[in-house]
MARSEVO-622716 format. One record per residue (C-alpha): chain; x, y, z; residue number from 1. Coordinates in Angstrom, 1 decimal. Layout:
N
<site><kette>A</kette><xx>X</xx><yy>Y</yy><zz>Z</zz><nr>NUM</nr></site>
...
***
This chain:
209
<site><kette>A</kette><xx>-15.1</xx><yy>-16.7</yy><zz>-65.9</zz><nr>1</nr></site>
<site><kette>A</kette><xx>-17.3</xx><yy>-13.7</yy><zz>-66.2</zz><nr>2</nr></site>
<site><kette>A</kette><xx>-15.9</xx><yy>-12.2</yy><zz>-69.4</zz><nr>3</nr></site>
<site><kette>A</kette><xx>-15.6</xx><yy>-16.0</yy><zz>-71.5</zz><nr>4</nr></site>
<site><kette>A</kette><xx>-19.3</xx><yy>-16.1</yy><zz>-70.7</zz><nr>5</nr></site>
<site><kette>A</kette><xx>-19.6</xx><yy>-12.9</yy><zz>-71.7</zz><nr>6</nr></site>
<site><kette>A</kette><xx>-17.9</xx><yy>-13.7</yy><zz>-75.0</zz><nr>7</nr></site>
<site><kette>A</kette><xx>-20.0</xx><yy>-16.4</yy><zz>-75.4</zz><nr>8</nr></site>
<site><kette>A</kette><xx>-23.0</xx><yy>-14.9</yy><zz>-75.4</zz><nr>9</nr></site>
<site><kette>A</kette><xx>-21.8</xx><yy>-12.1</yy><zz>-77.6</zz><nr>10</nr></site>
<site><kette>A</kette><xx>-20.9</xx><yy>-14.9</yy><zz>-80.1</zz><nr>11</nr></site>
<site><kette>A</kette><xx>-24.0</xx><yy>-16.6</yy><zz>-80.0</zz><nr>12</nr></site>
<site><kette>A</kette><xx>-26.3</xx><yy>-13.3</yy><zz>-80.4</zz><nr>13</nr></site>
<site><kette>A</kette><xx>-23.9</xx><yy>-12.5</yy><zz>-83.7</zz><nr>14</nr></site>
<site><kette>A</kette><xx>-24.6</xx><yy>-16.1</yy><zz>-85.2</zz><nr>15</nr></site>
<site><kette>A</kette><xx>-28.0</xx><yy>-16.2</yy><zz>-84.4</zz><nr>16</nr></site>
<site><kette>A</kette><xx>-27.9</xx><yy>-12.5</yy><zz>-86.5</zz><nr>17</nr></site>
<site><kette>A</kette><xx>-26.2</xx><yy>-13.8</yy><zz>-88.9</zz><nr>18</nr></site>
<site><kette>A</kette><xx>-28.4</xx><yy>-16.8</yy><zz>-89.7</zz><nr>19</nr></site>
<site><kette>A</kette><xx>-31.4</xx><yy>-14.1</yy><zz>-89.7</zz><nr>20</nr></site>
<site><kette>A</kette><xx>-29.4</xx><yy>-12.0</yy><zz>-92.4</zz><nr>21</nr></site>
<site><kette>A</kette><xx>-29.1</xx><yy>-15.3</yy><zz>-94.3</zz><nr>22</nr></site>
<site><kette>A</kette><xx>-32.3</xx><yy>-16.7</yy><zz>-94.2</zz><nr>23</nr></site>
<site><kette>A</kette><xx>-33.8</xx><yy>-13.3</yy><zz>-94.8</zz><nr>24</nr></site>
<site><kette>A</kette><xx>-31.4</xx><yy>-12.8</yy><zz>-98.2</zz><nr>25</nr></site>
<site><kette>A</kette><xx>-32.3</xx><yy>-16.2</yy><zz>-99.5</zz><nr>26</nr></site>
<site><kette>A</kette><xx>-35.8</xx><yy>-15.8</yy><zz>-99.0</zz><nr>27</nr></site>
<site><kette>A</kette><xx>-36.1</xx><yy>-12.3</yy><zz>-100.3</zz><nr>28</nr></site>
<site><kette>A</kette><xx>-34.0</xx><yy>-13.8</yy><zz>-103.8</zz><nr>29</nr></site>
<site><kette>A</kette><xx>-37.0</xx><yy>-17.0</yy><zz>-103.6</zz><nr>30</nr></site>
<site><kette>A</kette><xx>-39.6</xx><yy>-14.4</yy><zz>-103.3</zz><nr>31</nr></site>
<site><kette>A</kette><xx>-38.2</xx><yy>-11.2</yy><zz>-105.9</zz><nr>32</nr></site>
<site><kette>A</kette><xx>-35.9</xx><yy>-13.7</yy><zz>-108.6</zz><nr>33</nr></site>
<site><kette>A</kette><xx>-38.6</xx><yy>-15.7</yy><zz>-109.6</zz><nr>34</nr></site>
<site><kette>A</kette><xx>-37.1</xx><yy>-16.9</yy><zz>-113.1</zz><nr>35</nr></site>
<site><kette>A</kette><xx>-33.2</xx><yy>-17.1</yy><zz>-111.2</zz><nr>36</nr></site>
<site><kette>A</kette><xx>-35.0</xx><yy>-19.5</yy><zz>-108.8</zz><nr>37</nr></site>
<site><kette>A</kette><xx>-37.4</xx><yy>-21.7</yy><zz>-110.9</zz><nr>38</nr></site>
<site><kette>A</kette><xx>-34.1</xx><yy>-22.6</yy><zz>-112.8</zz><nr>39</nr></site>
<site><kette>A</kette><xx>-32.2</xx><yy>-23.6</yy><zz>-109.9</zz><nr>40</nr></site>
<site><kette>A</kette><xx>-35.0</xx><yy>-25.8</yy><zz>-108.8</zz><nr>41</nr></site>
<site><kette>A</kette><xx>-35.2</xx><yy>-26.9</yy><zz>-112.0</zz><nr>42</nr></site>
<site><kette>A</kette><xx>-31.6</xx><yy>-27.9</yy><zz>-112.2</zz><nr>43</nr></site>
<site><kette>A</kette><xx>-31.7</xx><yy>-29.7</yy><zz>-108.8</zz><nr>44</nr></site>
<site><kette>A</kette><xx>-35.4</xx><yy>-31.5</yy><zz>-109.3</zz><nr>45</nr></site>
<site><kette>A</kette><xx>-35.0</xx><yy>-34.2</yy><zz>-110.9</zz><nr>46</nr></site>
<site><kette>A</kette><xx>-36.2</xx><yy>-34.4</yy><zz>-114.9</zz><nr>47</nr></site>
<site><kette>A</kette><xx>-39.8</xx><yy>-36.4</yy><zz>-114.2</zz><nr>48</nr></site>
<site><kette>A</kette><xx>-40.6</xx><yy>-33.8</yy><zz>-111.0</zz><nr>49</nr></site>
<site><kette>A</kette><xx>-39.8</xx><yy>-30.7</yy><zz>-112.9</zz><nr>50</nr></site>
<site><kette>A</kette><xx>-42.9</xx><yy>-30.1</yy><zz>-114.8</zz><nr>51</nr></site>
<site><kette>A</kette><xx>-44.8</xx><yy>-29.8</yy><zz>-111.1</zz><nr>52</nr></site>
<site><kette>A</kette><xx>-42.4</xx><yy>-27.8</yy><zz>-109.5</zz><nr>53</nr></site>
<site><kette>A</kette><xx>-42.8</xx><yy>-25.0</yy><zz>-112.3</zz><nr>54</nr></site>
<site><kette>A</kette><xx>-46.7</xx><yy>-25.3</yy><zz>-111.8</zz><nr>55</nr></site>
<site><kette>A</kette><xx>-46.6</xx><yy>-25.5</yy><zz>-108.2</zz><nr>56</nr></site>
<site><kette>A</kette><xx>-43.6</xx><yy>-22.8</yy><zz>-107.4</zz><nr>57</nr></site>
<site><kette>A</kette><xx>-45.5</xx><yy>-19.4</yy><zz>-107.7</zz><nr>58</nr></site>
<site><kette>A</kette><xx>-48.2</xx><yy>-20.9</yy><zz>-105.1</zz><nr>59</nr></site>
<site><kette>A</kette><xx>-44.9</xx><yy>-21.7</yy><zz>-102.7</zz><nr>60</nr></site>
<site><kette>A</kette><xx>-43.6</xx><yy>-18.1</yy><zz>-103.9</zz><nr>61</nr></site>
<site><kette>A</kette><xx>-46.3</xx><yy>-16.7</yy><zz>-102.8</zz><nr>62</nr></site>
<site><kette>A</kette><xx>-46.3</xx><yy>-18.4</yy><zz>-99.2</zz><nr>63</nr></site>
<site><kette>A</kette><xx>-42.6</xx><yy>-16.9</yy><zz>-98.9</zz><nr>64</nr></site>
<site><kette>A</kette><xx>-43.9</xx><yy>-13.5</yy><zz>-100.0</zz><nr>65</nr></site>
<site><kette>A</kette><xx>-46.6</xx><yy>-13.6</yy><zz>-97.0</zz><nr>66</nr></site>
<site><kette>A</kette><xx>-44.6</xx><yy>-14.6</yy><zz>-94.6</zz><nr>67</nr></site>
<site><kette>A</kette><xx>-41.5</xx><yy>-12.4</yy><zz>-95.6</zz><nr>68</nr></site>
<site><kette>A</kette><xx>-44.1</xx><yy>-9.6</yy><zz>-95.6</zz><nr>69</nr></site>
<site><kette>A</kette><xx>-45.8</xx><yy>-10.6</yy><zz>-92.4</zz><nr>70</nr></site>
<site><kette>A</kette><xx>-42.2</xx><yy>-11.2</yy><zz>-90.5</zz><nr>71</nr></site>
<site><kette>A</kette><xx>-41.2</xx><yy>-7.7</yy><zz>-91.1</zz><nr>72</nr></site>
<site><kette>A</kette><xx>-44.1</xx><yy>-6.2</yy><zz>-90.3</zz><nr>73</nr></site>
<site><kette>A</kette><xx>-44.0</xx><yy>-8.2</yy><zz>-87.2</zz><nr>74</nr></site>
<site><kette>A</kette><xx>-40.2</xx><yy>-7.6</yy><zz>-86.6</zz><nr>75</nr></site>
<site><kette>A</kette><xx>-41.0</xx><yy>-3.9</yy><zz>-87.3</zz><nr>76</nr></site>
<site><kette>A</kette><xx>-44.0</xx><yy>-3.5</yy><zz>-84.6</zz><nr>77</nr></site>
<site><kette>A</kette><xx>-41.9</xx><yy>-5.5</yy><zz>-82.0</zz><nr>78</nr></site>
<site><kette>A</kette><xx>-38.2</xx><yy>-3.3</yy><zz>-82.5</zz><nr>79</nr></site>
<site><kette>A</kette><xx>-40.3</xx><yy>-0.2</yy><zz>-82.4</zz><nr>80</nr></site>
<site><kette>A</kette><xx>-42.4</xx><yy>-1.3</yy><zz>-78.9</zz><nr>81</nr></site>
<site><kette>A</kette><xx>-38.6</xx><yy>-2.2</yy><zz>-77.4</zz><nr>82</nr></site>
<site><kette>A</kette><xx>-37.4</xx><yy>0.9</yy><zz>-78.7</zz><nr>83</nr></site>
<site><kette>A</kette><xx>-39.6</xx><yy>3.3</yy><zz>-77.5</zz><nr>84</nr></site>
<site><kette>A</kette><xx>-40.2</xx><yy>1.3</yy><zz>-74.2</zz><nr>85</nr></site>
<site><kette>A</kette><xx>-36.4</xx><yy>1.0</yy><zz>-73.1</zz><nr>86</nr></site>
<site><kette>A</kette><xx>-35.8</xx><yy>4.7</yy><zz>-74.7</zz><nr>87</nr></site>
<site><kette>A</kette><xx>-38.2</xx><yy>5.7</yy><zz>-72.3</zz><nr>88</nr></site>
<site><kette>A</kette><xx>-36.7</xx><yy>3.7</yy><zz>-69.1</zz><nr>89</nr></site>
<site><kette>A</kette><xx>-33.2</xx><yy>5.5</yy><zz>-70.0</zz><nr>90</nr></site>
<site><kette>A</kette><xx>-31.6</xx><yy>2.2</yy><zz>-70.5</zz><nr>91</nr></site>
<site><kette>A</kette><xx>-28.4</xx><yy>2.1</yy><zz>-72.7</zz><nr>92</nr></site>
<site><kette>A</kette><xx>-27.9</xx><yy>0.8</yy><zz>-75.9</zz><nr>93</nr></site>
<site><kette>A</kette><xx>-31.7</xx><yy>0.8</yy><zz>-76.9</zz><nr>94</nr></site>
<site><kette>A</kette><xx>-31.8</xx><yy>1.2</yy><zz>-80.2</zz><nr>95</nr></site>
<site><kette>A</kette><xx>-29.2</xx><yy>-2.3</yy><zz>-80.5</zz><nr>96</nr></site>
<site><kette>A</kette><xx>-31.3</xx><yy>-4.2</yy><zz>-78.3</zz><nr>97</nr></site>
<site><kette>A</kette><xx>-34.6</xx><yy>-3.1</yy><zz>-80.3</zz><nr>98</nr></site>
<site><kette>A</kette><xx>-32.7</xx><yy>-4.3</yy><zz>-83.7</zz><nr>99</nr></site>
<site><kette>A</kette><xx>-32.1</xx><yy>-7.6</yy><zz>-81.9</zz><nr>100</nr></site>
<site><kette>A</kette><xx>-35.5</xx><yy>-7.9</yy><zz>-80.8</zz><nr>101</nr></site>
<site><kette>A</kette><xx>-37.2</xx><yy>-7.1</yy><zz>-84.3</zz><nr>102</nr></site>
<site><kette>A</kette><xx>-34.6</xx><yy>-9.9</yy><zz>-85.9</zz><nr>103</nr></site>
<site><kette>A</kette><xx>-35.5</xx><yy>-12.2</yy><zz>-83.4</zz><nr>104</nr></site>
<site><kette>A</kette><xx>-38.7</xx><yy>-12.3</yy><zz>-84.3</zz><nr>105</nr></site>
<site><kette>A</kette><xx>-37.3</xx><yy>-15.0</yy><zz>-87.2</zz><nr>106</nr></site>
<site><kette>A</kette><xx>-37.7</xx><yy>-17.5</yy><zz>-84.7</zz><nr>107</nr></site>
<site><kette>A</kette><xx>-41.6</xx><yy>-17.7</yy><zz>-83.6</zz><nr>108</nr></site>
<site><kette>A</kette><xx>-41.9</xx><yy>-18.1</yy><zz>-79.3</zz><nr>109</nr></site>
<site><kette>A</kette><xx>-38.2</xx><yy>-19.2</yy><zz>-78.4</zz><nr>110</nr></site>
<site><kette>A</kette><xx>-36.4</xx><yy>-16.0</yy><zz>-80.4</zz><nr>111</nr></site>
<site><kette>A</kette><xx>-38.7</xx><yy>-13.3</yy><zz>-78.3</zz><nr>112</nr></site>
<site><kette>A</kette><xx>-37.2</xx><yy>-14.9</yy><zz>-75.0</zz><nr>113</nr></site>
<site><kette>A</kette><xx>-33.4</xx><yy>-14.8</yy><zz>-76.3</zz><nr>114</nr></site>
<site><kette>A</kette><xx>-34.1</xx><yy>-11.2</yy><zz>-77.3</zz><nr>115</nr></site>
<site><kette>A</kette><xx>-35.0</xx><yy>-9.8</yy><zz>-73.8</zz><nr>116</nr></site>
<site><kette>A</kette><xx>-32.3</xx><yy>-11.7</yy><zz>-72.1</zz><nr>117</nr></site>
<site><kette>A</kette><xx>-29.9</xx><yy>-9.0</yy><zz>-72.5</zz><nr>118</nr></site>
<site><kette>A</kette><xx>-32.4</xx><yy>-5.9</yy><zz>-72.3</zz><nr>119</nr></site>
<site><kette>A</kette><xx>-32.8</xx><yy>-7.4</yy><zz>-69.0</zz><nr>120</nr></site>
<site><kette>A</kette><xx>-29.5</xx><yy>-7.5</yy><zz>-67.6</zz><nr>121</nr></site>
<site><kette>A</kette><xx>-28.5</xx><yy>-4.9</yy><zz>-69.1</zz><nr>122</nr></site>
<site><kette>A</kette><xx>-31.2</xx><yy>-2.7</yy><zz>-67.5</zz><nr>123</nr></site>
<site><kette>A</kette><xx>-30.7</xx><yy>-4.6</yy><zz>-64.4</zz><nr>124</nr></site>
<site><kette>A</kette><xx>-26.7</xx><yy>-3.3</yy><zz>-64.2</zz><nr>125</nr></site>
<site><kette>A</kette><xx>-28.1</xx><yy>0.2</yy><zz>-64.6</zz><nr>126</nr></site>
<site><kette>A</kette><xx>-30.7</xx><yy>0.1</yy><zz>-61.3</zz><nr>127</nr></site>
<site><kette>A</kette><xx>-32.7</xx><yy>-2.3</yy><zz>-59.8</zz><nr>128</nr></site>
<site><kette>A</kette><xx>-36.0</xx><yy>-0.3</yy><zz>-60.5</zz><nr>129</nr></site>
<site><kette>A</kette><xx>-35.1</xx><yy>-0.4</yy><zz>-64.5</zz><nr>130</nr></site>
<site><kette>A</kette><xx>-34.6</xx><yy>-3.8</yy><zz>-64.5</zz><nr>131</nr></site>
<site><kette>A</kette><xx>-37.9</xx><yy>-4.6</yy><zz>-62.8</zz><nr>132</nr></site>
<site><kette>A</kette><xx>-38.9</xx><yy>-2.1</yy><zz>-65.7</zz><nr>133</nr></site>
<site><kette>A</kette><xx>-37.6</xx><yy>-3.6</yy><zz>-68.3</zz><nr>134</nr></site>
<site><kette>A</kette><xx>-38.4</xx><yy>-7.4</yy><zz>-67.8</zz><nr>135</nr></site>
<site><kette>A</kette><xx>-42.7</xx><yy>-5.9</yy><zz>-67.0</zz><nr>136</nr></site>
<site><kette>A</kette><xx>-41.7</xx><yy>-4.3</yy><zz>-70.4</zz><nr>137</nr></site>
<site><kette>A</kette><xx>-40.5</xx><yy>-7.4</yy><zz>-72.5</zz><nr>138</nr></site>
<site><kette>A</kette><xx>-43.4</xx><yy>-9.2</yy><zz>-70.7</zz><nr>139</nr></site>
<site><kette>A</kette><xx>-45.7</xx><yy>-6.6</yy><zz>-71.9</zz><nr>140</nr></site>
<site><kette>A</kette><xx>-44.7</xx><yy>-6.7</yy><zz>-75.6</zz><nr>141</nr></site>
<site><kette>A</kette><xx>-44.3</xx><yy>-10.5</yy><zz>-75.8</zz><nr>142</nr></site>
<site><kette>A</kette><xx>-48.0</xx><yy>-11.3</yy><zz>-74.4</zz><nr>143</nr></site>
<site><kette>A</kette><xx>-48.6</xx><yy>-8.5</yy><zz>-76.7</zz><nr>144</nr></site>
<site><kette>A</kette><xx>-47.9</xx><yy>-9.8</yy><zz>-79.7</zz><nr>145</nr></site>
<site><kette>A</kette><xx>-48.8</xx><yy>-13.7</yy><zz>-78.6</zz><nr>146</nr></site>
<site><kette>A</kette><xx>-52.1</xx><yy>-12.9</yy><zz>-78.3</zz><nr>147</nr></site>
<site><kette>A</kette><xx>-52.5</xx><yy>-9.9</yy><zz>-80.8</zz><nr>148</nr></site>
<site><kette>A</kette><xx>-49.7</xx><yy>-9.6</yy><zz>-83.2</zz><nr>149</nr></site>
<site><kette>A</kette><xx>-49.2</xx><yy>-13.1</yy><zz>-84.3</zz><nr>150</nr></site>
<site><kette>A</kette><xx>-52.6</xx><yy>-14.1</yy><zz>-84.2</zz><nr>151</nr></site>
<site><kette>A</kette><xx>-53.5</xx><yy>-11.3</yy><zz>-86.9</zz><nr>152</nr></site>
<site><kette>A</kette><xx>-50.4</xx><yy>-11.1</yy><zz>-88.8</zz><nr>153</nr></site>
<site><kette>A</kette><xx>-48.5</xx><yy>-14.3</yy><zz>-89.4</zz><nr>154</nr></site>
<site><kette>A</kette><xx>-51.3</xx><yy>-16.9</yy><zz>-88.8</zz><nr>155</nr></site>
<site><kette>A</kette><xx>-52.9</xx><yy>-14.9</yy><zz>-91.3</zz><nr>156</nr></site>
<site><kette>A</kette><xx>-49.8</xx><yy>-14.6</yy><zz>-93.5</zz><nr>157</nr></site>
<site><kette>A</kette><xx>-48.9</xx><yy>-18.4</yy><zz>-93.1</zz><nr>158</nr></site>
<site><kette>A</kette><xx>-51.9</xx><yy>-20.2</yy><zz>-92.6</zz><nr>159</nr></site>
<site><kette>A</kette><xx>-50.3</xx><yy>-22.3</yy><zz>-90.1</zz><nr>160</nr></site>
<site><kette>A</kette><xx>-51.6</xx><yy>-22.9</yy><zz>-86.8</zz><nr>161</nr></site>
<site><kette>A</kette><xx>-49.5</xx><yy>-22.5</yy><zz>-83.8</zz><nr>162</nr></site>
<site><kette>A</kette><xx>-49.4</xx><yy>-26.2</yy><zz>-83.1</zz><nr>163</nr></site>
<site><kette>A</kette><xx>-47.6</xx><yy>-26.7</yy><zz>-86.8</zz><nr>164</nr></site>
<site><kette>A</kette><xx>-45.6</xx><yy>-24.3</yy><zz>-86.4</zz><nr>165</nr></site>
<site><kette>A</kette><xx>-44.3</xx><yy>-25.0</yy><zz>-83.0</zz><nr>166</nr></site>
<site><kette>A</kette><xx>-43.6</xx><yy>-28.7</yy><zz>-84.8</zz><nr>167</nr></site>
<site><kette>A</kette><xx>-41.6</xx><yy>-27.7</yy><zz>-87.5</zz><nr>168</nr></site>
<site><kette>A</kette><xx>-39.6</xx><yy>-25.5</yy><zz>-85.4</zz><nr>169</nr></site>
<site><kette>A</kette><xx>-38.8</xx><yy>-28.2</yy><zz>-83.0</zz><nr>170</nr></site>
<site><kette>A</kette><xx>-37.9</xx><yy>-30.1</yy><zz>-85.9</zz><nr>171</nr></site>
<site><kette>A</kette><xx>-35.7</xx><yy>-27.6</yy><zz>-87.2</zz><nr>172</nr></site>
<site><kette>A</kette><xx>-33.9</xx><yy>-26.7</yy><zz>-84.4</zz><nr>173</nr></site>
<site><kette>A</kette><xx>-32.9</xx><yy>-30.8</yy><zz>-83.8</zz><nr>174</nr></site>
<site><kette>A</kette><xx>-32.2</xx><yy>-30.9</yy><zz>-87.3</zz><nr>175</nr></site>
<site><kette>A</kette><xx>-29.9</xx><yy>-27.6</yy><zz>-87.7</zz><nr>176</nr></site>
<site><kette>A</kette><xx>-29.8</xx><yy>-25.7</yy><zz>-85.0</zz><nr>177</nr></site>
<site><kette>A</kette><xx>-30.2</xx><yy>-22.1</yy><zz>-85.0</zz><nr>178</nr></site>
<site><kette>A</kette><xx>-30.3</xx><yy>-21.9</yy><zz>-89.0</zz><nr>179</nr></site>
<site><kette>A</kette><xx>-32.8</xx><yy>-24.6</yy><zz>-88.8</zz><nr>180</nr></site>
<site><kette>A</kette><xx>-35.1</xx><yy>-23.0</yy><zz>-86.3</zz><nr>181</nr></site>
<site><kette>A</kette><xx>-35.2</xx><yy>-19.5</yy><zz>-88.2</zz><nr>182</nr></site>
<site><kette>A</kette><xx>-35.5</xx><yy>-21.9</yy><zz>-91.9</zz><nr>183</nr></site>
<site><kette>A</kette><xx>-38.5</xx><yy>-24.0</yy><zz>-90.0</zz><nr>184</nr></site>
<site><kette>A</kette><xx>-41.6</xx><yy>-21.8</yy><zz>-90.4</zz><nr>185</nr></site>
<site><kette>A</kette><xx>-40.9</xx><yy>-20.5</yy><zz>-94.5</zz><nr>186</nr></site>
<site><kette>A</kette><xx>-39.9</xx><yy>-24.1</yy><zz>-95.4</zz><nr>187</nr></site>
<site><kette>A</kette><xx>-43.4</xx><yy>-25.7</yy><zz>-93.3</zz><nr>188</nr></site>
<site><kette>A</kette><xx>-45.4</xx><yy>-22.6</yy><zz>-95.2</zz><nr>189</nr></site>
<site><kette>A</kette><xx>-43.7</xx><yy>-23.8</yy><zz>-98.7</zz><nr>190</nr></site>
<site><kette>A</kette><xx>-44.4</xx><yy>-27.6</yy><zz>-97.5</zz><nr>191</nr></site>
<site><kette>A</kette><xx>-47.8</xx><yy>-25.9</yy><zz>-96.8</zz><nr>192</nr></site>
<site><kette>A</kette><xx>-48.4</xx><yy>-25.0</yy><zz>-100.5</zz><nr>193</nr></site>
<site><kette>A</kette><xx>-47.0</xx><yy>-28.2</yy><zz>-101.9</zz><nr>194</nr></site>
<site><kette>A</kette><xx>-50.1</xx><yy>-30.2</yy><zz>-100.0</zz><nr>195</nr></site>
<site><kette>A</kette><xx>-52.4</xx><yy>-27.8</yy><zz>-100.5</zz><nr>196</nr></site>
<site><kette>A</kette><xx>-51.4</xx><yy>-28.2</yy><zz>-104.1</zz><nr>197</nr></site>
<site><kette>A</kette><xx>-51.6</xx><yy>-32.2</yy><zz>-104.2</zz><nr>198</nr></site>
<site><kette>A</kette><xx>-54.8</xx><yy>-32.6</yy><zz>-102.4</zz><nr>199</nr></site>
<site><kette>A</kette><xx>-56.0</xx><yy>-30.1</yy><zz>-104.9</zz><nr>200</nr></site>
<site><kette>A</kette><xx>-55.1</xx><yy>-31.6</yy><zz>-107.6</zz><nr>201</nr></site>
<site><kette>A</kette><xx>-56.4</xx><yy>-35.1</yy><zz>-106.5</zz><nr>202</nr></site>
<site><kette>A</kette><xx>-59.8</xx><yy>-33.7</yy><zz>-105.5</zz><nr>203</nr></site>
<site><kette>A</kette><xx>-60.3</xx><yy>-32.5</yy><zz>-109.5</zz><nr>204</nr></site>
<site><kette>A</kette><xx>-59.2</xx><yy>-35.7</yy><zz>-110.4</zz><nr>205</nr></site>
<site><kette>A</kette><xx>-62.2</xx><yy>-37.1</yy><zz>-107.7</zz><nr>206</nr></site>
<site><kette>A</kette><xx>-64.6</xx><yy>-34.9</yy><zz>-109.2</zz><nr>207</nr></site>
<site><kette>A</kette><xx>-63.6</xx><yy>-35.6</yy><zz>-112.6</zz><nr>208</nr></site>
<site><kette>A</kette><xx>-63.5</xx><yy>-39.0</yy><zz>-112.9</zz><nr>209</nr></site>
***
């Protein structure tokens, strides 16, 4: 019924939170624990790839970096904008909702729409007129940030273009689900730097030779 659904969803929203928390943690250790983190990859590469890994890692480190940077900036702007928008339209709960928005922001285009799923109904139970509110809100902050935000801050941050990006999180999400989607875009920009690196590499050797 009604309250197994409700459940549901409740259960969902906490995963999808705590796969956010996760990926967050382990990219933050990636980013600050530099020496803890070459080692690991050094213990798990194998012995012939290890020598490249060392050289290439701060290049992938500093991929993760941007984009840690740029998500949290991102998450920040967007949790604010809810924030301040649904604080303003007297609906309950705002400052939850706002925390669930900004951490949604892990998942580029789909997370945004799970976010203002339950702004909206929950504004909706209130009054009619602050759910019509709220959903021109949510609206108003996602086209926002599609055409303003993300554009200037993790394009920027990334260096992926939104048809890559849209790719790996596809790919992600059929691969492992929610943890998947929210991994997709740091391991594409890591991915990134790896190529970035080989062509690099095999240009000099071009010019060189």
């Amino acid at each position: 019924g009604g309250l197994s659904s409700i459940f549901s969803g409740l259960r969902g929203a906490l995963g999808f939170l705590a796969a956010s928390a996760v990926v967050l943690a382990l990219t933050f250790y990636m980013v600050v624990e530099k020496k803890n983190a070459l080692r690991f990859l050094e213990s798990v590469t194998p012995p012939r790839y290890r020598d490249y890994f060392s050289e290439v890692l701060p290049e992938v480190q500093r991929k993760l970096g941007a984009w840690l940077r740029g998500q949290l900036m991102l998450g920040a702007l967007i949790g604010v904008s809810v924030f301040s928008g649904l604080t303003a339209l007297g609906v309950h709960y705002a400052l939850t909702l706002a925390l669930f928005s900004a951490l949604a922001e892990f998942v580029p285009y789909v997370g945004p729409i799970i976010a203002a799923i339950p702004g909206i109904i929950l504004a909706f139970s209130q009054s009619s007129w602050q759910g019509i509110a709220a959903l021109i809100l949510y609206y108003g902050v996602q086209w926002l940030e599609n055409h303003f935000l993300v554009p200037k801050i993790m394009q920027k941050a990334t260096g992926l273009n939104p048809i890559i990006s849209i790719s790996a999180l596809l790919i992600g999400a059929k691969l492992g689900g929610i943890v998947g989607a929210i991994l997709a875009i740091p391991v594409a920009a890591a991915l990134l730097a790896v190529v970035e690196d080989y062509f690099s590499r095999e240009a000099k050797k071009v010019i060189s030779a």
